[in-house]
C-alpha positions as CSV (number, residue, x, y, z in Angstrom):
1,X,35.7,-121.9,43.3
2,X,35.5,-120.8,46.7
3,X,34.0,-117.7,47.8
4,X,34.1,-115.9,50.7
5,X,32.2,-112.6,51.3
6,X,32.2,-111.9,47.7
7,X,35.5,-112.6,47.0
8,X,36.9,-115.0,44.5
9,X,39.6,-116.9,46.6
10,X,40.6,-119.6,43.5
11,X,42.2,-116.4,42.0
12,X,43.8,-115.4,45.3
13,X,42.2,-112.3,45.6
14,X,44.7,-110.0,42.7
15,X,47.9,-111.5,44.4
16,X,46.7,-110.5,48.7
17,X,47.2,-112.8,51.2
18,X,44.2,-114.0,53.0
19,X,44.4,-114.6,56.8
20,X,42.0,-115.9,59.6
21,X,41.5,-113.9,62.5
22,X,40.6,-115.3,66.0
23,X,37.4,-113.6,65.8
24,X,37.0,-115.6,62.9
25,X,36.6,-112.6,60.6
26,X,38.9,-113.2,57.5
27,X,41.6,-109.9,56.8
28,X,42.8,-109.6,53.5
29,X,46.6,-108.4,52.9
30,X,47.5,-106.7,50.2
31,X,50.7,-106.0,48.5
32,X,51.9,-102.8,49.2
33,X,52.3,-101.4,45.1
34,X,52.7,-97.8,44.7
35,X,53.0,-94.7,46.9
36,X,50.4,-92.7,48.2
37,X,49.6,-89.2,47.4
38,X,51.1,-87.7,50.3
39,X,54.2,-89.5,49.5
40,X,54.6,-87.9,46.5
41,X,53.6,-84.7,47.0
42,X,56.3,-84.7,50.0
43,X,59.4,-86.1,47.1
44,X,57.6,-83.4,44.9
45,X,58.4,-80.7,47.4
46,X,62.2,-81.9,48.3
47,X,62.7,-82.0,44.7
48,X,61.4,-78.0,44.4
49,X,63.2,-77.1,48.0
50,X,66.8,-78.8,46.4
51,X,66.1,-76.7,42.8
52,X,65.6,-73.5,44.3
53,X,69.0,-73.5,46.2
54,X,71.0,-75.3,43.4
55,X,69.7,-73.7,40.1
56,X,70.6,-70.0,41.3
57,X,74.1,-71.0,42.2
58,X,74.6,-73.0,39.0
59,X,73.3,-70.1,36.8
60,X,75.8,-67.9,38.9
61,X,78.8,-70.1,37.9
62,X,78.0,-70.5,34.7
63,X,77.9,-66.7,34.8
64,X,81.1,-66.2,36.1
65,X,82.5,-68.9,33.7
66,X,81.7,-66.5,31.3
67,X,83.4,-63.5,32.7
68,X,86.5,-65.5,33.1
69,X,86.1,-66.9,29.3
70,X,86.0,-63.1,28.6
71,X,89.3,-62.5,30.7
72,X,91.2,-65.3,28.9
73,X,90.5,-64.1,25.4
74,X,91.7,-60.5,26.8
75,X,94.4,-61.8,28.1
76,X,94.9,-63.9,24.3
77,X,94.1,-60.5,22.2
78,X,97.2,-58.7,24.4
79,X,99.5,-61.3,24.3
80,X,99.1,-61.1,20.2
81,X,99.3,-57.2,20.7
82,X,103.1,-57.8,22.3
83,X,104.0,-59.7,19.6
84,X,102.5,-57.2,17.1
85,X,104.3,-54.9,18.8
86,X,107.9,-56.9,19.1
87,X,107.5,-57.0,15.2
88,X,106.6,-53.2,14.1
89,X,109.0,-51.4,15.7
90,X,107.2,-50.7,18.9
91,X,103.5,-49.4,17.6
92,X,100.2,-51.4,18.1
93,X,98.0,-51.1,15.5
94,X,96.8,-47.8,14.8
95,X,92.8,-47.7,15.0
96,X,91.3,-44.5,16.0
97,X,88.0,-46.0,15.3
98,X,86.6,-48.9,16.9
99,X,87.6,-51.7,14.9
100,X,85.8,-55.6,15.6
101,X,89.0,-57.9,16.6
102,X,88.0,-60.1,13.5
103,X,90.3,-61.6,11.0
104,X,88.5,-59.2,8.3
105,X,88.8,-56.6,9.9
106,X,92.5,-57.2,11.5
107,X,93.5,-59.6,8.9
108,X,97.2,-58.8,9.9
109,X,96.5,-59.9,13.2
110,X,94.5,-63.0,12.5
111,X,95.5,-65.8,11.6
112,X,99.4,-64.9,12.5
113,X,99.0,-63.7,16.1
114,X,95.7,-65.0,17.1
115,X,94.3,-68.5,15.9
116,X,90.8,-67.9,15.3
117,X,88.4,-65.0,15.4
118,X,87.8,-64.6,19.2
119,X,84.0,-65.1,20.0
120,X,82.4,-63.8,23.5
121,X,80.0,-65.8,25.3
122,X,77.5,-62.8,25.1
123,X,75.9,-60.7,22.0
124,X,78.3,-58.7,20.4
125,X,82.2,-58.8,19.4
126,X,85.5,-57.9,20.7
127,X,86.6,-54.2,19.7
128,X,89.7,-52.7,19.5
129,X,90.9,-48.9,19.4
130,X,94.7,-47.6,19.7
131,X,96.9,-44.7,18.4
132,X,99.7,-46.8,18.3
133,X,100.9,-46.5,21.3
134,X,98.1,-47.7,23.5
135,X,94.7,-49.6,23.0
136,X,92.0,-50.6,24.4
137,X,90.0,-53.8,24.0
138,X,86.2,-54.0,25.2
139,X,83.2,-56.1,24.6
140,X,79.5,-55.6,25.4
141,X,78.4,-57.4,28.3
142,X,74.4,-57.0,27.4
143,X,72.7,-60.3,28.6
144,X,75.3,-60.7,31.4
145,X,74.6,-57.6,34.0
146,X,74.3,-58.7,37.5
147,X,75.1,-62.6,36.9
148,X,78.1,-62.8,39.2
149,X,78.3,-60.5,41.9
150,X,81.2,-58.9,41.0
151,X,81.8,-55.0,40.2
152,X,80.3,-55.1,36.6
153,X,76.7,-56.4,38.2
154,X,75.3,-53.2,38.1
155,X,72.7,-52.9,35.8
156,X,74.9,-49.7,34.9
157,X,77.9,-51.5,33.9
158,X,77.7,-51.9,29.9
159,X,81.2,-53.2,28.7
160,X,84.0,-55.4,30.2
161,X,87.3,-53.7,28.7
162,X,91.0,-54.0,29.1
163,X,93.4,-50.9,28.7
164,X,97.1,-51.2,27.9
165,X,97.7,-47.8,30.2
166,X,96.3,-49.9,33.2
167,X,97.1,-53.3,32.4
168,X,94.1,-54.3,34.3
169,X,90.1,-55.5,32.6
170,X,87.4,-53.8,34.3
171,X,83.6,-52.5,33.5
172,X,82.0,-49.4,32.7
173,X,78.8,-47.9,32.1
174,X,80.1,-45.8,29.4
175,X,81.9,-46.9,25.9
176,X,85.9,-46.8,26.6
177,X,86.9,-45.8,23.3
178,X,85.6,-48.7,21.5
């Protein structure tokens, strides 16, 4: 075995090189494993900076996924309303109260004109109300105020609804018939 200054060289010193200065001091190299501290704590931060601007514009999308999830099961519920309607003679289903679009509760409706019992991506259920000539579909939209900008972000705005008189789904903050 050789030693030098304390060192056992026959091992190689855990894998460092040894060299010989020309002072004749020997410098030991070693392998550079790891990262320092400050190296981390600098990928740490990029990581923080890149989550704080992505994560609040993927929350909004997914957000606004589910407003246009809500849209195209309004736009599913009326086009099974028209073809109700083709078939009675003219009338929509007459609902004065507010009746859950569910196939127990509308069990002429569903399965015949609409596949499956729609489902909203929030708590609550689709609701209908009509005289027969005109309805209104609306849904709760409680968990989902101010999540994509749009006019319903208010913390006002309760329900997402479509009306037959306007043709057009929009929000409120107070029940529209259902």
């Amino acid at each position: 075995m050789v030693w030098i200054k304390g060192r056992n060289m026959s091992r190689g010193d855990r894998g460092g090189k040894v060299k010989l200065r020309g002072d004749g001091m020997i410098r030991f190299h070693r392998k550079g494993k790891g990262f320092t501290l400050i190296e981390l704590l600098v990928v740490v931060a990029i990581i923080g900076i890149l989550a704080s601007i992505a994560l609040p514009k993927l929350f909004a999308a997914i957000c606004r996924s589910k407003v246009g999830q809500v849209d195209g099961t309004f736009g599913a519920i009326n086009g099974s309303m028209a073809m109700y309607f083709a078939d009675n003679n003219g009338t929509y289903p007459n609902k004065t109260a507010a009746t859950d679009v569910t196939s127990s509760a509308m069990g002429y409706l569903i399965p015949k004109y609409l596949q499956e019992d729609p489902t909203p991506p929030w708590t609550g259920k689709y609701r209908y109300s009509g005289d027969g000539s005109v309805y209104t579909i609306c849904v709760s939209v409680d968990g989902a105020k101010g999540c994509d900008g749009s006019p319903g972000s208010s913390p006002a705005d309760d329900y997402r609804y479509y009306s037959s008189t306007t043709g057009k789904v929009a929000y409120t903050n107070t029940n529209p018939g259902c």
